[in-house]
C-alpha positions in Angstrom: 0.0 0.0 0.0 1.3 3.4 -0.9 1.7 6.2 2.0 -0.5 9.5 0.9 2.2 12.7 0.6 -0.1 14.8 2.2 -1.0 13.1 5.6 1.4 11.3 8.7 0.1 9.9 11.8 -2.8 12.4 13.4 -3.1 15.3 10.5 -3.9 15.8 6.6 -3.1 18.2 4.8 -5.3 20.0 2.4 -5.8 23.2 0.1 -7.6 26.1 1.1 -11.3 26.0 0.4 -13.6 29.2 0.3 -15.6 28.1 3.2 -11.8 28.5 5.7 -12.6 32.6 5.1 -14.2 32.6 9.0 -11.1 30.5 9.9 -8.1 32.6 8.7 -10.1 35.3 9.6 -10.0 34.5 13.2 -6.3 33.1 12.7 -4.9 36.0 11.2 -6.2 38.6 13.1 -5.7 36.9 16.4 -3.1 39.5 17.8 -1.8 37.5 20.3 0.2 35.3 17.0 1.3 38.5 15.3 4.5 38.4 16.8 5.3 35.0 15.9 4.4 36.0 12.0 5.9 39.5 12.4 2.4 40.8 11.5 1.2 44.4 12.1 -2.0 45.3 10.9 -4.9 43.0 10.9 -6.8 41.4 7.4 -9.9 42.1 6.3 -12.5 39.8 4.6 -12.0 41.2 1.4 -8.2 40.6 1.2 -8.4 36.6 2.8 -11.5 36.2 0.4 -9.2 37.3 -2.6 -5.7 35.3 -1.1 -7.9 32.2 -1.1 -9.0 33.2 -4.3 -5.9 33.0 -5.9 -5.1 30.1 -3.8 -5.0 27.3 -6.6 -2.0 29.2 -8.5 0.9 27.2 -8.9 3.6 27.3 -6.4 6.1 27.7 -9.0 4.4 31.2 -10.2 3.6 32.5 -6.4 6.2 31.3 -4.7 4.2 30.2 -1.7 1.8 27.3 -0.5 -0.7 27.5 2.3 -2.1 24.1 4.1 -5.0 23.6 6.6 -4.0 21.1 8.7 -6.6 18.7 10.0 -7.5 16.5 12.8 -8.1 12.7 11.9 -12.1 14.1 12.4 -11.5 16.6 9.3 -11.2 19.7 12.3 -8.9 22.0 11.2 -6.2 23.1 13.6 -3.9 25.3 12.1 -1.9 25.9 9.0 1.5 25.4 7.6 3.2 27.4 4.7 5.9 27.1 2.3 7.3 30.6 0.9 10.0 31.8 -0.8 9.9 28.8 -3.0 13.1 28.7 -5.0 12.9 26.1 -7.7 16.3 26.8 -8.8 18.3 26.1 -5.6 15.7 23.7 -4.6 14.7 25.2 -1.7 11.5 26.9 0.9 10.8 28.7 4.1 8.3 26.9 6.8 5.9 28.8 9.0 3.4 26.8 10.7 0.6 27.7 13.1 -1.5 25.1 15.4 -3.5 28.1 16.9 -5.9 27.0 19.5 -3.4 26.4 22.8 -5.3 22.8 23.2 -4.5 21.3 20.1 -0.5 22.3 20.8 1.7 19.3 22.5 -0.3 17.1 20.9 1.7 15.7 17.9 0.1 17.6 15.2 3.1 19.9 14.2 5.6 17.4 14.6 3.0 15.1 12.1 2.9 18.2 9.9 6.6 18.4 9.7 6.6 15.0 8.6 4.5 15.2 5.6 5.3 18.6 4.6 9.1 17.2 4.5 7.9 14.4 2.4 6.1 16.2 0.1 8.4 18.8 -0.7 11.1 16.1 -1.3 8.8 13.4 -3.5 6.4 15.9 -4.9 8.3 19.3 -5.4 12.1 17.9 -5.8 13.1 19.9 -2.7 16.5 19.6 -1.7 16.2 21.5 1.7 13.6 23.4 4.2 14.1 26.0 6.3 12.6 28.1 9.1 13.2 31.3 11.0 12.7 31.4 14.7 12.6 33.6 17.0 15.4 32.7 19.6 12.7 33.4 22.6 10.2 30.9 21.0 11.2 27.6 22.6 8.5 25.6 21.4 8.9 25.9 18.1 12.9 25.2 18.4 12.2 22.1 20.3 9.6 21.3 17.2 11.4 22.0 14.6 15.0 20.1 16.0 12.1 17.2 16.7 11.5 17.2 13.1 14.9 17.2 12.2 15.5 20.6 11.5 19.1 21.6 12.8 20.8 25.2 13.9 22.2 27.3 11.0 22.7 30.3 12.3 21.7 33.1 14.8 20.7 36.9 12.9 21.6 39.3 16.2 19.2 41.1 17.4 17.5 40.7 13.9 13.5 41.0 15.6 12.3 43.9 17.1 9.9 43.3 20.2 7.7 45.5 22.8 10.2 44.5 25.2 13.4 45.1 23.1 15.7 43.2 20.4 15.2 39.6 19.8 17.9 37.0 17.7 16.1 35.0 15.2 17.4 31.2 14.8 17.9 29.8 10.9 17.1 26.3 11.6 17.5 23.9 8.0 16.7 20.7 7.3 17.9 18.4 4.1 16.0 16.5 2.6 16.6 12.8 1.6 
């Protein structure tokens, strides 16, 4: 039997449909997360209507992939993202949000990990991922060196925070 690309252990992974408007709507603007995503402003409607929109463009012409990721009951839990796709050098960035603070410790972004990694390598030809972390966000260090992701680098005081400058972590993983 064959192993689907887009699912490992507790989570699928899936497209963004119109009906997840109310969901990224409540994601996105959630301004407790915005520091994690290094977002300012909050999104409208309008603009997450449009985004999912142009959601089935090919990630070779936008650069960039968003996933819902799902609960074994089809509940969505958070998303994960590939950007600055670079087909040439065979490369992406990985952001990835389990948002409500039950679902997190759980297993689901570790599980994500795993079949993002899998699908980049098998179904884009990715030689490596990457991810930026803030060095203050422990959670998502200890996810991503779970997942296999090792330390690349430290930017100094790269982030800029309410209570001062922050060093954000280059963590990289290859793919094999």
């Amino acid at each position: 039997m064959t192993k689907k690309l887009l699912q490992h252990g507790k989570i699928t992974l899936r497209p963004l449909e119109p009906g997840d408007i109310e969901l990224l709507y409540k994601w996105e603007n959630d301004s407790r997360i915005w520091g994690l995503s290094n977002t300012r402003t909050p999104f409208s409607r309008y603009i997450l209507a449009e985004y999912i929109k142009n959601s089935d463009r090919d990630i070779y012409e936008t650069k960039q992939l968003r996933l819902i990721i799902e609960k074994t009951d089809n509940q969505p839990v958070g998303a994960v993202d590939l950007f600055d796709f670079e087909p040439f050098h065979l490369r992406a960035g990985v952001g990835i949000l389990i948002h409500d603070e039950k679902d997190r410790n759980c297993g689901y972004a570790t599980d994500t990990l795993e079949a993002l990694s899998e699908y980049a390598l098998h179904s884009l030809g990715l030689k490596q991922l990457y991810a930026n972390i803030s060095a203050d966000n422990f959670q998502s260090i200890k996810l991503f060196e779970k997942a296999g992701f090792t330390k690349a680098g430290t930017k100094k005081q790269w982030l800029k925070t309410f209570s001062g400058w922050v060093d954000e972590l280059l963590f990289q993983k290859i793919l094999d």
